[in-house]
C-alpha positions in Angstrom: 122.6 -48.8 -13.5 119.2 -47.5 -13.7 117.5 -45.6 -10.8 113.7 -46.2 -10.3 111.9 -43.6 -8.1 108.9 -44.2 -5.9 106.0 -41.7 -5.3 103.9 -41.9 -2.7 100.6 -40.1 -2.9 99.6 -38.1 0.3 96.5 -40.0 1.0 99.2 -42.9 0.7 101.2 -41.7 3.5 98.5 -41.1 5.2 97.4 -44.9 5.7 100.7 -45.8 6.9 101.1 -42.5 9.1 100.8 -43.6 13.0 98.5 -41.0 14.4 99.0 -40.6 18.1 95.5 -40.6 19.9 94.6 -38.5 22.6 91.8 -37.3 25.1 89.2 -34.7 25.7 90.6 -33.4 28.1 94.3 -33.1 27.2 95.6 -29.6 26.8 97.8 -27.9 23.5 100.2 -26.1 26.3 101.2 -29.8 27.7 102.6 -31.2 23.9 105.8 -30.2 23.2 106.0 -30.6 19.6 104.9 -27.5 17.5 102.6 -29.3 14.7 101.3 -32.5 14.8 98.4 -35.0 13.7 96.3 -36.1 16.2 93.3 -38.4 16.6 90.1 -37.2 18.8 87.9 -39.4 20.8 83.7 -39.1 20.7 82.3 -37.0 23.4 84.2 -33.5 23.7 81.6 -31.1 22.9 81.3 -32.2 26.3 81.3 -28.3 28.6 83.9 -30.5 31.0 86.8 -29.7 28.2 87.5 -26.1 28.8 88.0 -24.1 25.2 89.4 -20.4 25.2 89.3 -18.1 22.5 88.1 -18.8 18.9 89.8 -19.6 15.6 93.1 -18.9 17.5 92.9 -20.6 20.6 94.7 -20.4 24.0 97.1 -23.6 24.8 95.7 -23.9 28.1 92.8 -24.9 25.8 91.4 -29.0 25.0 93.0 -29.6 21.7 89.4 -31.5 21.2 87.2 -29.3 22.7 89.0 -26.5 20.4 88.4 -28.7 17.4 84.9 -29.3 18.0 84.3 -25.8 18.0 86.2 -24.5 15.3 84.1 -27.1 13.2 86.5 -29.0 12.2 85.1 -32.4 14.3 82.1 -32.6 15.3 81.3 -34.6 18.7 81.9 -38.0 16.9 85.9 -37.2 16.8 88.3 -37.9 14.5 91.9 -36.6 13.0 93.1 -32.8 13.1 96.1 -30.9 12.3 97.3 -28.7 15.3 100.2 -26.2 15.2 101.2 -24.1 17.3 101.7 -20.1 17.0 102.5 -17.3 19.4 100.5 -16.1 22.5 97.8 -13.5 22.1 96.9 -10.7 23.9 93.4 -11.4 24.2 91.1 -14.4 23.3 87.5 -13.6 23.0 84.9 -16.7 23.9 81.8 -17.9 21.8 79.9 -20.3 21.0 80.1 -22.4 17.9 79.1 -26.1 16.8 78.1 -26.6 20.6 80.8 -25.5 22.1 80.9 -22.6 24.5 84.3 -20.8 24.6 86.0 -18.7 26.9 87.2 -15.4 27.2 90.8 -14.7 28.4 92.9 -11.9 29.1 95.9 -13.4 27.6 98.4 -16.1 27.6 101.7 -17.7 26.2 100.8 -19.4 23.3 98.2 -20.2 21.0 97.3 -23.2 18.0 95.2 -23.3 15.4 93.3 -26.3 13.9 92.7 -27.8 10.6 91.5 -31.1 8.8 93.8 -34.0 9.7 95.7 -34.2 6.2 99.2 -34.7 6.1 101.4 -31.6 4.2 103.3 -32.3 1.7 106.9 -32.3 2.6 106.0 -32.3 6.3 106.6 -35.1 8.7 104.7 -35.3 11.0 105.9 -37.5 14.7 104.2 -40.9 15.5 104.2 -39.9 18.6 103.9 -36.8 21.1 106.5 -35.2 23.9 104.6 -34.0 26.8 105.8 -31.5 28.9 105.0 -33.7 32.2 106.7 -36.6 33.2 102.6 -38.3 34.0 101.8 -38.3 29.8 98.4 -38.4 28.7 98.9 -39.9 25.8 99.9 -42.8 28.7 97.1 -43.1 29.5 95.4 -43.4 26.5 97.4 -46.3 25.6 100.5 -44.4 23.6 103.6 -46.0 23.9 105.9 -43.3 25.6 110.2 -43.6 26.2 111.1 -44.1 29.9 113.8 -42.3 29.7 112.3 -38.7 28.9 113.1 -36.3 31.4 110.6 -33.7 31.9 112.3 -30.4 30.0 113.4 -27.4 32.3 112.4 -24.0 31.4 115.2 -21.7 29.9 117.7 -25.0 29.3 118.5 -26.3 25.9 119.2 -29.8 25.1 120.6 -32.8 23.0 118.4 -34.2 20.6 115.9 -37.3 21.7 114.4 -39.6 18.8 111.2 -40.4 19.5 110.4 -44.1 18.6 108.4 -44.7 16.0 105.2 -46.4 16.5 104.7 -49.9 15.5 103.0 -50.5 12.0 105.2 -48.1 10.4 107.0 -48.8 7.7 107.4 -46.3 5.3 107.5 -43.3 7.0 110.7 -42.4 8.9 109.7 -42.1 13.3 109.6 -37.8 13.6 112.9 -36.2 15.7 112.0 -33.8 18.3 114.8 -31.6 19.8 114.2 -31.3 23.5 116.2 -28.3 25.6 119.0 -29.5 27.5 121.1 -27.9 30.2 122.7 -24.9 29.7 126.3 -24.7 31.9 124.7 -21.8 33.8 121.6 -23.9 34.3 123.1 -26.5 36.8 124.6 -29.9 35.8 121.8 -32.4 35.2 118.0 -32.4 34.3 117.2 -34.4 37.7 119.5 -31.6 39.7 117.5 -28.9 39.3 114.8 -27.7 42.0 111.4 -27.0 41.0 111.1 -23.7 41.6 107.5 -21.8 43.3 104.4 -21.2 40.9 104.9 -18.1 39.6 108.8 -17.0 40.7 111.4 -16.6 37.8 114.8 -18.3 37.9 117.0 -15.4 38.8 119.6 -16.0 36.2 117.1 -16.2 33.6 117.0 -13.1 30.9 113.8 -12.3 29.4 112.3 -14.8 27.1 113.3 -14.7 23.4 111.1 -14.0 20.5 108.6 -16.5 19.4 109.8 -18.8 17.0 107.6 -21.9 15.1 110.4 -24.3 15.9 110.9 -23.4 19.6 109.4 -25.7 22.4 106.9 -24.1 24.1 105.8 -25.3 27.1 102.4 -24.8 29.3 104.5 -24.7 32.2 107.2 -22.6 31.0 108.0 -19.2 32.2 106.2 -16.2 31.0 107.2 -12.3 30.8 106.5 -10.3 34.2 103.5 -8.6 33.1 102.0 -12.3 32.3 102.6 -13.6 35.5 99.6 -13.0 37.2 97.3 -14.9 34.0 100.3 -18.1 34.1 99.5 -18.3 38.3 95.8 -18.2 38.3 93.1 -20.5 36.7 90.6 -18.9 33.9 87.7 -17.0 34.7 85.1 -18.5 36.9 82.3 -20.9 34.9 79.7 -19.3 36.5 77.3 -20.3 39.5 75.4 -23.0 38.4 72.5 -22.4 41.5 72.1 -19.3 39.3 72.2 -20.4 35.3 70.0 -18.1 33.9 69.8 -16.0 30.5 68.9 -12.2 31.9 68.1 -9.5 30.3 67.7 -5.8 31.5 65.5 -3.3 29.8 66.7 0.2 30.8 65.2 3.6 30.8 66.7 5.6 28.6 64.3 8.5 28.3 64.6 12.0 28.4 62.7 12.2 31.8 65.0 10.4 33.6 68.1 12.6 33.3 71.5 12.0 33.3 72.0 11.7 37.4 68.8 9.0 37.6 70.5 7.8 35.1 74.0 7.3 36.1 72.3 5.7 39.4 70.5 2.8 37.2 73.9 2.2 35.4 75.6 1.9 39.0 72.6 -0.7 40.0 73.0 -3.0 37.1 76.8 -2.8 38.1 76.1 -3.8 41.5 74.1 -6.8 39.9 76.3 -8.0 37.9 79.3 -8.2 40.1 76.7 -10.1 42.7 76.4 -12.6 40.4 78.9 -14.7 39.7 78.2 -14.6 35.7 80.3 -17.1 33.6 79.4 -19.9 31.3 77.7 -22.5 33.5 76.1 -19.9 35.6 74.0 -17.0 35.3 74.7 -14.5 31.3 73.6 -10.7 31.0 72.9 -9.0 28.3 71.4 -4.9 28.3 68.9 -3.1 26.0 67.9 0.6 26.5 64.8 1.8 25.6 63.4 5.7 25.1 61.8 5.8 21.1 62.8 2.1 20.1 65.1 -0.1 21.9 68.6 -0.8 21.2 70.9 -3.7 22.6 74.0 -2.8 24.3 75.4 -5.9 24.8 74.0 -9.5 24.8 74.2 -12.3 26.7 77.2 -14.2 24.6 79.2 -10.8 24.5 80.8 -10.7 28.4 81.8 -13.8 30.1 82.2 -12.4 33.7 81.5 -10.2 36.1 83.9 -7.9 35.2 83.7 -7.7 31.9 79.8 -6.9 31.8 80.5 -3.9 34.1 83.2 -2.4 32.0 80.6 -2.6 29.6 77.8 -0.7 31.6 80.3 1.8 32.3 80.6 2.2 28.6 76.3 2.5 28.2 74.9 6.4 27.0 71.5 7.6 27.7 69.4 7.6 23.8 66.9 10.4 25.3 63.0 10.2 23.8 59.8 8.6 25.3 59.5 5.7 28.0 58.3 3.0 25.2 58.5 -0.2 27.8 56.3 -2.2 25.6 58.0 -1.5 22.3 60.9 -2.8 24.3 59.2 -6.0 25.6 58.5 -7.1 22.6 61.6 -6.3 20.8 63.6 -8.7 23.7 60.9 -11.2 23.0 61.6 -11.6 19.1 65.1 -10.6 19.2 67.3 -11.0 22.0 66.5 -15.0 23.4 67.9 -15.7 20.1 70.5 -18.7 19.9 72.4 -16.1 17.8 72.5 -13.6 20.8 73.7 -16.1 23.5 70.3 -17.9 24.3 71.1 -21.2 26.0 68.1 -22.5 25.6 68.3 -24.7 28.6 68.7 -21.7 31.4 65.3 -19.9 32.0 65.0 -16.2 30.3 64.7 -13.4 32.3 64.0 -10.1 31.8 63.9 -7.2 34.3 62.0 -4.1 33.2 63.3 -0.9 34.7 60.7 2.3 34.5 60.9 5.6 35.7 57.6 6.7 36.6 55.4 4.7 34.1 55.9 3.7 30.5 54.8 6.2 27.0 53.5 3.1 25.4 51.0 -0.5 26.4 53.3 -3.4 28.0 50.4 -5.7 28.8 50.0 -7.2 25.3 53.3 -7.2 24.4 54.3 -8.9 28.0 51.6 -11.5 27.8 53.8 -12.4 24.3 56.7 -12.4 26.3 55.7 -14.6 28.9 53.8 -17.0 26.3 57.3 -17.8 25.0 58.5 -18.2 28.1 60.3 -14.9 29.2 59.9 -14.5 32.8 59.0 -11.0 32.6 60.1 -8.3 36.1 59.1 -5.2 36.4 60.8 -2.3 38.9 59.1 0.6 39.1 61.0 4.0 40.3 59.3 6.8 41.7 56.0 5.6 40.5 52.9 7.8 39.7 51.0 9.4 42.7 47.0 9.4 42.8 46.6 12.6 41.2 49.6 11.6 38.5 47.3 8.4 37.9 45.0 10.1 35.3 47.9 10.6 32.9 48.6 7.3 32.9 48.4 5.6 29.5 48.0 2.0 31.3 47.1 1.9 34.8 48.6 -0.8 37.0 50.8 -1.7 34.2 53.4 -3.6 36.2 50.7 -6.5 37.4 49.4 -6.4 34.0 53.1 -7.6 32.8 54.2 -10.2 35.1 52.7 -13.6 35.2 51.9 -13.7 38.8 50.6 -10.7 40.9 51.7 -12.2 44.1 54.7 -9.3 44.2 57.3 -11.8 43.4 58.0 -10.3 40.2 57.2 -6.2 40.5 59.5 -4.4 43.1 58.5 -1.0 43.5 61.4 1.8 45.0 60.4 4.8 46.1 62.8 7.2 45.1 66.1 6.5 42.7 68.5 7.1 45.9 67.4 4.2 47.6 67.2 2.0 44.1 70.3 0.2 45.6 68.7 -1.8 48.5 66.8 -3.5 45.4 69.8 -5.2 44.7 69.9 -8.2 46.8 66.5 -9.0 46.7 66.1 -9.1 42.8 69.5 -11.2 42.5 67.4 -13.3 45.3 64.6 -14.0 43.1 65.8 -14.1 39.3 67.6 -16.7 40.5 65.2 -18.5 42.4 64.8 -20.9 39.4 62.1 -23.0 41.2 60.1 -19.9 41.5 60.1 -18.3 38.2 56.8 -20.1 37.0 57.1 -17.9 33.4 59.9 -20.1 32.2 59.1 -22.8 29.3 59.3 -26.3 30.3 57.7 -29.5 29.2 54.6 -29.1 31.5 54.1 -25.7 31.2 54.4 -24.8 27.6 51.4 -27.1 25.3 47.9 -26.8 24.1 46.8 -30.6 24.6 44.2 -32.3 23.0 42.5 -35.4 24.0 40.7 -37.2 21.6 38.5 -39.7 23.1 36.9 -42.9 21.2 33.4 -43.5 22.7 32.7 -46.0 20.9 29.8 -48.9 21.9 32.7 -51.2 22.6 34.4 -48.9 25.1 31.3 -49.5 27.5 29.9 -47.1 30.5 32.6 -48.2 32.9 35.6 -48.4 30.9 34.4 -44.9 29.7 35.0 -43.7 33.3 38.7 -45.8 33.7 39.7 -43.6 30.2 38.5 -40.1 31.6 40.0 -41.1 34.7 43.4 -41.5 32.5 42.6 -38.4 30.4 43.1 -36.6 34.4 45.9 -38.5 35.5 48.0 -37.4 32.6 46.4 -33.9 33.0 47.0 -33.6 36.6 50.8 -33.8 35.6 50.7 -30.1 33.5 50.6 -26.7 35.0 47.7 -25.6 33.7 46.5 -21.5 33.3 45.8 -19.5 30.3 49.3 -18.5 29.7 51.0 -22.4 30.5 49.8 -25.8 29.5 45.9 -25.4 28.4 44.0 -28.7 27.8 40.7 -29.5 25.6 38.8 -32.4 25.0 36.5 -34.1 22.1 35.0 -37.4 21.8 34.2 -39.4 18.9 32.3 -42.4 17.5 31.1 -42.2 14.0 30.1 -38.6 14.8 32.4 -36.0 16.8 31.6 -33.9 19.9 33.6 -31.0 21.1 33.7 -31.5 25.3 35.9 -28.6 25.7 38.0 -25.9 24.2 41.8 -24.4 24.8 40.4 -21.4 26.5 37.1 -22.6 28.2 39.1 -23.6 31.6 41.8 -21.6 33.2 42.6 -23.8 36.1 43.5 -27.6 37.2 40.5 -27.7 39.0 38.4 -26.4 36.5 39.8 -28.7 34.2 39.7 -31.8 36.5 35.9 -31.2 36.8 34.9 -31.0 33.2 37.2 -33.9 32.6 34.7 -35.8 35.1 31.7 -34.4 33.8 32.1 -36.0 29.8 29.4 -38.0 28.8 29.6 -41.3 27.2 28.2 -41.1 23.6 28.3 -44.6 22.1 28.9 -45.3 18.5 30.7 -46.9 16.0 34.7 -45.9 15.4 35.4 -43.3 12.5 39.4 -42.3 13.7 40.6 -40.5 10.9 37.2 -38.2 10.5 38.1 -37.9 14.7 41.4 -36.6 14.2 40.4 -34.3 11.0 37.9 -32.5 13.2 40.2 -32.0 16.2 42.7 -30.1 13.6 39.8 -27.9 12.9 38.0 -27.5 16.5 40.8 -28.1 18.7 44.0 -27.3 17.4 42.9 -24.3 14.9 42.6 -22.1 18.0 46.1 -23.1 19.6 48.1 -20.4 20.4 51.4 -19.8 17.6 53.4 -20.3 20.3 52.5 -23.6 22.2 53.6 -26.8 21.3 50.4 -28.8 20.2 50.0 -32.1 21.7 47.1 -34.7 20.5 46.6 -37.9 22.8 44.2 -40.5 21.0 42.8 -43.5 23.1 40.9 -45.8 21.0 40.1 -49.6 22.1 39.7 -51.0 17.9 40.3 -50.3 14.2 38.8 -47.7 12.3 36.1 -47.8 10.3 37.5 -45.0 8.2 40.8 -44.1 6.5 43.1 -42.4 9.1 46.9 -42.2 6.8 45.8 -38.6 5.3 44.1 -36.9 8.7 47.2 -38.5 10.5 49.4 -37.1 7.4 47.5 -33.5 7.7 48.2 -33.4 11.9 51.7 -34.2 11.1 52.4 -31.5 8.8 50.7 -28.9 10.8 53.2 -29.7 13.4 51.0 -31.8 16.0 52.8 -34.0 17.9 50.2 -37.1 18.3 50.7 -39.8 20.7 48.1 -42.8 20.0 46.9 -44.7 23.0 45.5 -48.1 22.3 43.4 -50.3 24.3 42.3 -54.2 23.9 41.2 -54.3 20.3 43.0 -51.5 19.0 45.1 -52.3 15.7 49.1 -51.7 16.2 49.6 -50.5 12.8 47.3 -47.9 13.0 48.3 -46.9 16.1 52.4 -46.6 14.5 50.4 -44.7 11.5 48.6 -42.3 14.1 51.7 -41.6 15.8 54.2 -39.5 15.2 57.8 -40.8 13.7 59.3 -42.6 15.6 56.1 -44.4 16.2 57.8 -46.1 19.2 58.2 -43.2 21.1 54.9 -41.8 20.3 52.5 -45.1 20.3 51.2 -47.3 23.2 49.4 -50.7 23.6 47.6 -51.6 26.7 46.0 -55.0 26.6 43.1 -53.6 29.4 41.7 -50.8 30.3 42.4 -50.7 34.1 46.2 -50.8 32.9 46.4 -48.0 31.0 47.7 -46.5 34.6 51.0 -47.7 34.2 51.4 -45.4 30.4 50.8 -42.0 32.4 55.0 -42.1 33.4 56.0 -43.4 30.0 53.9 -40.5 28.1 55.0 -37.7 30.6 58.3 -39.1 30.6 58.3 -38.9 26.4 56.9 -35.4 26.5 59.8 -34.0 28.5 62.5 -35.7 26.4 61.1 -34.5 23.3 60.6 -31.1 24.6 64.1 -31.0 26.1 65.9 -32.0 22.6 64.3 -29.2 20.7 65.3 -25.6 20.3 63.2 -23.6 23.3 62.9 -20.0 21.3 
């Protein structure tokens, strides 16, 4: 009798394997089983599905959420390998593939993720055990036995088959041994009395070793000295009426000593634990300055409150000079760095500590700062009297640094011994996020250019309906010399320059030179238009705005506009083309930047071209908002 053998090839099994499906938000401690395929939904980079630790993850973890961030998924879900390995002592947070993780003290049992690919000579269950009688995997559609009791800590038990999932045929259904009752542990499953969060079963020894075929369970019992991370929920996310990225800049210098110094160190401690710093709330990071600057922490290192004051506790003066601007400008290129913790979505703060004044300029390097957005505050200890003024370097350096000298951002203390009634007031303000006009946003943040067809076809009165738009849409922006700037030009066949970047430093100033543009009259030479905004306009935009060109034109060029538009495009000006009446669509999509139909406009008169002012604000924003702030 001959014998014929089948192989089966993993990626084989694989089709026929019945993956169970879970979602987001389901935790690792609440399956049973110690390794098993599972299929991910779309959506849980979602902050919603908390993630602790990194590589080696907590179970009170998403099994998603811990997927997306290891990199395994990305938000668009799909199949991973999960098993389960013992508890950690510690799990440090990050953030990876979009994912912010938490740090936790400790916990009971860990997993680790990998791609969803059976192992060969592992079989893997069709479906999961939960360690609650409510299963998620209900929920989400699984079939789940009836008759599964939910298992009692410290019991063993008889083994349970699970069923196996229709559709499979050639794979045998998994078996998952499930702890029954022990004779000491009571008679039945349904006997037993749930016992208070937290209290250990008297007759219960001290858990065994951890072993990779033991059940664990997320609501098991845990030794003594874990009980008090099993009864409590993970560190606080933060307050979210407070999400800011802050940074402090302390002096480190010589002149301070090491008493003034020990005070500052006790004041950025009585900070921090005033704020309520977590995740989805306010992050700290420290740099100390004397020579050169140094960071100390940043703002993706601590998680909470407590953990950032350990840290300052931890912080040794350097010594050397007061160099304040040497340390402005190292925060401003280094530390609102994605890599350092930046969120990009919370404003950046910094807070600029000095004793007495600064050994180096800060008013250059914190016009920088404030250009890219850095909301730059200065506190000023024990400050220079009049006849200390003349060995000043910088006089009135503090309102030289901030972006408004209304004394919102500059606190000055008298004497280091009363440095701790500054406390609530600063906290106050940084997080005051209405008020902290330094911050980057969509209308704050541009060098716009409006590039105005006056040709003969336009007409004197339309003329006035398009400069009217031109200050509608201008209105919108805050407008100084270190937020939104606007400037003008005007075309026909020839091009005028009505206004440069830095000829008006105010919306009213603005408003009026808007209103005072003459019509010119002409024929329509676009592309020669936009190739001499590039060179008068744009050319003296600052590195660190985001250049905007809006074009209204009512017809078709007379010239070629595909390279000028080309050219504007890869020097990274964001053009949005306006047309009126006779304008031509296609080169209006040309004009535009990709896609054209975020970027390009039609109006079919010009008392409508009103109703476009929302849509191209509204664009703007969701542009800025989707791109990387720093």
């Amino acid at each position: 009798m001959g014998i014929v053998v089948l192989t089966m090839k993993a990626s084989v099994i694989e089709m026929f394997l019945a993956v169970p499906q879970i979602s987001c938000d389901v935790r690792a401690g609440k399956i049973t089983n110690v390794e098993f395929i599972v299929k991910c939904p779309p959506g849980c980079q979602d902050p919603r599905y908390h993630v602790y630790g990194a590589d080696v993850y907590a179970s009170y973890s998403s099994v998603c959420g811990a997927a997306v961030h290891s990199g395994v998924l990305d938000n668009s879900g799909g199949k991973i390998l999960v098993r389960k390995v013992a508890g950690q002592s510690g799990y440090k947070g990050s953030y990876s593939n979009g994912v912010q993780s938490l740090s936790l003290p400790r916990w009971r049992e860990s997993f680790v993720i990998s791609e969803g690919k059976p192992q060969k000579g592992v079989t893997y269950p069709s479906s999961l055990t939960y360690s609650s009688s409510k299963s998620p995997a209900a929920k989400a559609g699984e079939t789940a036995r009836a008759d599964q009791s939910p298992p009692v800590p410290g019991t063993a038990a008889q083994p349970v088959t699970v069923t196996q999932a229709p559709g499979t045929t050639a794979i045998e259904a998994a078996h998952t041994t499930l702890p029954k009752p022990s004779p000491s542990a009571g008679s039945t499953a349904s006997g037993l009395r749930p016992q208070p969060a937290g209290q250990r079963s008297k007759d219960l020894g001290e858990p065994a070793l951890w072993k990779p075929e033991s059940v664990l369970l997320d609501a098991g019992f845990v030794p003594k000295e874990e009980l008090s991370t099993q009864s409590l929920e993970p560190a606080s996310q933060g307050d979210p009426s407070c999400k800011v990225d802050l940074s402090f800049l302390i002096d480190g210098s010589s002149s301070i000593g090491k008493r003034r110094f020990r005070i500052q160190k006790q004041f950025l401690t009585d900070v921090a634990q005033t704020l309520d710093i977590g995740p989805a709330g306010p992050l700290m990071g420290v740099v100390q300055y004397g020579d050169n600057p140094a960071t100390q922490f940043n703002l993706k290192t601590h998680m909470n409150s407590q953990d950032v004051k350990a840290a300052i506790e931890k912080i040794s003066q350097r010594g050397g000079l007061s160099n304040a601007g040497r340390a402005i400008s190292f925060v401003t290129k280094n530390f609102f760095s994605k890599f350092n913790g930046n969120r990009g979505g919370a404003p950046n703060v910094a807070v600029v500590m000095v004793d007495g004044w600064p050994t180096d300029k800060v008013e250059e390097a914190s016009r920088l700062a404030r250009e890219s957005g850095v909301n730059i505050f200065f506190i000023t200890i024990e400050g220079a009297s009049e006849n200390e003024k003349q060995y000043m370097l910088e006089p009135n350096f503090a309102n030289k640094a901030v972006c408004r000298t209304n004394g919102f951002y500059s606190l000055t203390v008298q004497n280091w011994f009363s440095l701790h009634k500054t406390v609530q007031p600063l906290v106050k303000r940084v997080c005051d996020t209405d008020r902290l006009a330094c911050s980057k946003t969509c209308l704050n943040s541009a060098d716009i250019g409006f590039v105005i067809d006056g040709s003969s076809s336009v007409g004197t009165s339309n003329f006035r309906t398009v400069l009217q738009f031109v200050a509608n849409l201008s209105r919108e922006f805050e407008i100084s010399d270190t937020d939104t700037r606007i400037g003008a030009m005007q075309y026909t066949y020839e091009q005028r320059l009505e206004f440069g970047f830095d000829e008006y430093r105010t919306k009213s100033d603005v408003l009026n030179a808007i209103k005072r543009v003459g019509y010119w009259s002409g024929g329509t030479s676009t592309g020669a238009a936009i190739h001499y905004a590039l060179e008068q306009l744009f050319k003296k935009s600052k590195p660190n705005k985001r250049k905007l060109m809006i074009l209204i034109t009512d017809g078709r060029s007379y010239d070629d506009i595909r390279i000028p538009a080309m050219l504007a495009h890869h020097k990274g000006v964001i053009t949005y083309a306006i047309g009126v009446a006779w304008a031509a669509q296609d080169e209006l999509d040309i004009v535009a930047t990709h896609p054209a139909r975020d970027h390009a406009f039609f109006v079919d008169e010009f008392d409508n071209l009103y109703k476009v002012v929302p849509k191209v604000i509204q664009n703007i924003c969701t542009e800025f908002n989707s791109q990387p702030r720093n």
